[in-house]
KOLDOVO-907970 format. One record per residue (C-alpha): z, y, x; residue number from 1; residue in three letters. Coordinates in steps of 0.5 Angstrom, whole numbers, plus 2048, in hexadecimal, padded with zeros to 3 digits. Example, Ala and Ser with C-alpha at 12.3 -4.5 7.8 and 13.67 -1.06 7.14 Angstrom:
BEGIN
810  7F7  819  1  ALA
80E  7FE  81B  2  SER
# end
This chain:
BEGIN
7C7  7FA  7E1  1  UNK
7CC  7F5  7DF  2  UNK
7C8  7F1  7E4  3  UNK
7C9  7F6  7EA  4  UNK
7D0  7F8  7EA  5  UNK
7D3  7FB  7F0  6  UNK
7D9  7FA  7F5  7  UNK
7DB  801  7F2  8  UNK
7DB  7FE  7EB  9  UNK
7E1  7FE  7E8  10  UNK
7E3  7F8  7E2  11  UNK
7EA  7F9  7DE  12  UNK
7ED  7F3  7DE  13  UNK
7F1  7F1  7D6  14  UNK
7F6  7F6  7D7  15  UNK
7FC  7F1  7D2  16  UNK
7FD  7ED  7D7  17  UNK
801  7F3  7DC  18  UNK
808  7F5  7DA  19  UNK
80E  7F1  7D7  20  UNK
80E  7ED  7D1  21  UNK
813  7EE  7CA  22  UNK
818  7E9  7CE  23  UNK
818  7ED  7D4  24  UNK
81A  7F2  7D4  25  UNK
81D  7F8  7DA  26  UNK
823  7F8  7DA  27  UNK
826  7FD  7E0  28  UNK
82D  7F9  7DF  29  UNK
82A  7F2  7E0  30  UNK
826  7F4  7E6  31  UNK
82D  7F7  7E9  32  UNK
830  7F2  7E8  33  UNK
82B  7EC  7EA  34  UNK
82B  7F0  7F1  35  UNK
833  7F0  7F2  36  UNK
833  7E8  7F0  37  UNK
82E  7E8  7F6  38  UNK
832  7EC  7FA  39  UNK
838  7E8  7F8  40  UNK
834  7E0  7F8  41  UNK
832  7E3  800  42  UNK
838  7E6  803  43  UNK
83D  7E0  800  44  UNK
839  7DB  805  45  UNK
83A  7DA  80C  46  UNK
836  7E0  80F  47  UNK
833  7DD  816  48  UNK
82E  7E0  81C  49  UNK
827  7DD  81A  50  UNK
824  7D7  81E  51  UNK
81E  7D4  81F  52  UNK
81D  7CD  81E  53  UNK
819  7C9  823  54  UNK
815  7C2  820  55  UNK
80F  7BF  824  56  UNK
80B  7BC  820  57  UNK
807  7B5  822  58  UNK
802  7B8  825  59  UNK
807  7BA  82A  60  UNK
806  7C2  827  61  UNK
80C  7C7  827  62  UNK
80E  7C9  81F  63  UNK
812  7D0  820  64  UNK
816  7D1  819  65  UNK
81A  7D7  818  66  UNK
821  7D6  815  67  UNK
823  7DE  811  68  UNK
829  7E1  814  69  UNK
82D  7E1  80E  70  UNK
831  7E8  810  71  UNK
82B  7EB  811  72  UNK
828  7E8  809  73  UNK
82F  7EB  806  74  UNK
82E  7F2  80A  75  UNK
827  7F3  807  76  UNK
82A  7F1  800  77  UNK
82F  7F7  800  78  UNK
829  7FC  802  79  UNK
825  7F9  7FD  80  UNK
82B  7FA  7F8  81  UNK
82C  800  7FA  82  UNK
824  802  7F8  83  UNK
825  800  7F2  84  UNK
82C  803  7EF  85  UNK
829  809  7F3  86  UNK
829  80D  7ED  87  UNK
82E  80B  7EA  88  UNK
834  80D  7EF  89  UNK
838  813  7EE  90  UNK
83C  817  7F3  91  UNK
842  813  7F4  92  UNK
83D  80D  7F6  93  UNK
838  811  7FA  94  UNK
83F  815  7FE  95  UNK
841  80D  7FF  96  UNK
83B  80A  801  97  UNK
839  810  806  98  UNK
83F  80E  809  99  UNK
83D  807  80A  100  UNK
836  808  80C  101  UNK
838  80D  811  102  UNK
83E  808  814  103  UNK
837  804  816  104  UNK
834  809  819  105  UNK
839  80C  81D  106  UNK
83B  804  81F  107  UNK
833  803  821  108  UNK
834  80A  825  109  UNK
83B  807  829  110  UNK
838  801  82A  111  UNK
832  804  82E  112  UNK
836  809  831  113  UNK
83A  803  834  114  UNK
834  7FF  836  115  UNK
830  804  839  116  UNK
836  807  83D  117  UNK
838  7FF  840  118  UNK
830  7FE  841  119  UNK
830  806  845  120  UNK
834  802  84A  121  UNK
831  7FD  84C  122  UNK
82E  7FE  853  123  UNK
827  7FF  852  124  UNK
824  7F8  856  125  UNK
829  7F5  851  126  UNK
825  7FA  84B  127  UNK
81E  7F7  84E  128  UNK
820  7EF  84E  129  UNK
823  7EF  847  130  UNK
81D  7F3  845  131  UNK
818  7EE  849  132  UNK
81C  7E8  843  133  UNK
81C  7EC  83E  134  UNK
823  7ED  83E  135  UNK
823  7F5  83E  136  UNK
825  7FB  83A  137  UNK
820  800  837  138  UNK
824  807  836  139  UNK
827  808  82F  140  UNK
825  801  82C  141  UNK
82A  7FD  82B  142  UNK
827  7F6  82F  143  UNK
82C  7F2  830  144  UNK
82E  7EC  82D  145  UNK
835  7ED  82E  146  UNK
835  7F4  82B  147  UNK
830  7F2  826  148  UNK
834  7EC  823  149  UNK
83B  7F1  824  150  UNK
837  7F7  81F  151  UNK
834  7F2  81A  152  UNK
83B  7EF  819  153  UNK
83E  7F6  818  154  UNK
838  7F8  814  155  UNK
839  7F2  80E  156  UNK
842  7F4  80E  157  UNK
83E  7FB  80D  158  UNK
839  7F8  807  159  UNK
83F  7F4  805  160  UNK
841  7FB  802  161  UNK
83C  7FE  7FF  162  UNK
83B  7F7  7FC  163  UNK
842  7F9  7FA  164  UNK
841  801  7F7  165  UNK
83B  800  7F3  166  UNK
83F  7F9  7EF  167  UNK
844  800  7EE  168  UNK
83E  805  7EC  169  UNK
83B  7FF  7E7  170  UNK
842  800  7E5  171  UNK
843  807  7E3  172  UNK
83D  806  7E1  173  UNK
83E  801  7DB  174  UNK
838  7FC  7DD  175  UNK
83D  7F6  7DB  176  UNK
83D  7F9  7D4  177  UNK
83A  7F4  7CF  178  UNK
834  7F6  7CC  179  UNK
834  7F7  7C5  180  UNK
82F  7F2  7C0  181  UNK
82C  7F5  7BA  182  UNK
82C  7EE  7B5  183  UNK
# end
């Protein structure tokens, strides 16, 4: 039957090679602290829009590359900062950060308030031409780009914070002790 083996079959791999090895072990602590070194390494560079680079090859092709949005990039490390200290954030954080995420939403909400009241009175041929131009405004979304740069803006001043709260939880919760080694 060795010969004969179905696409069902199922072949146990060399368990040994899953899991950490002696030297690596997990450690909480580190992988918060390696995050907030990665918040802190993206928030301290210039952040700037994202771009796309335009080259034309010998063939006479365009190559598009696009350059990252660095404000965008340190954003998405204090979400992922958040993920990962979630289990550890005790009231005083969670009241602080809940604020602060809240301040996002409710900046989002102004932003599309004013942008869709502006649009409301822009006279309906007008509405027509920009949407023909692919300039228009969706109801509710937040699609213009100077709305949209305002809001980004405003969002990292906001991470800037959390990234500030959560240093302060690791405080409170003694992650810079030393960790004790047997000899």
């Amino acid at each position: 039957m060795a010969g004969n083996k179905k696409e069902t079959d199922l072949e146990i791999a060399d368990t040994d090679s899953y899991g950490l090895s002696k030297s690596e072990s997990f450690s909480h602590s580190a992988l918060v602290m390696l995050s907030l070194k990665k918040c802190a390494e993206l928030g301290s560079k210039e952040l700037r829009t994202g771009w796309f680079n335009e080259k034309t090859d010998r063939q006479g092709n365009t190559i598009r590359t696009y350059i990252d949005d660095t404000r965008k990039s340190f954003i998405e490390s204090v979400k992922s900062l958040l993920m990962i200290v979630a289990c550890d954030i005790d009231t005083t954080a969670k009241t602080k950060i809940e604020t602060l995420q809240q301040s996002i939403t409710d900046k989002k909400k102004e932003y599309i308030k004013k942008l869709d009241s502006s649009w409301s009175k822009i006279a309906e041929d007008s509405r027509a031409i920009h949407n023909l131009q692919q300039q228009g405004h969706l109801p509710g979304l937040l699609d213009h780009p100077a709305y949209q740069m305002a809001f980004i803006n405003f969002e990292v001043d906001v991470c800037r914070d959390i990234v500030a709260e959560v240093s302060k939880l690791t405080k409170r919760l003694d992650f810079y002790k030393g960790e004790l080694i047997e000899a």
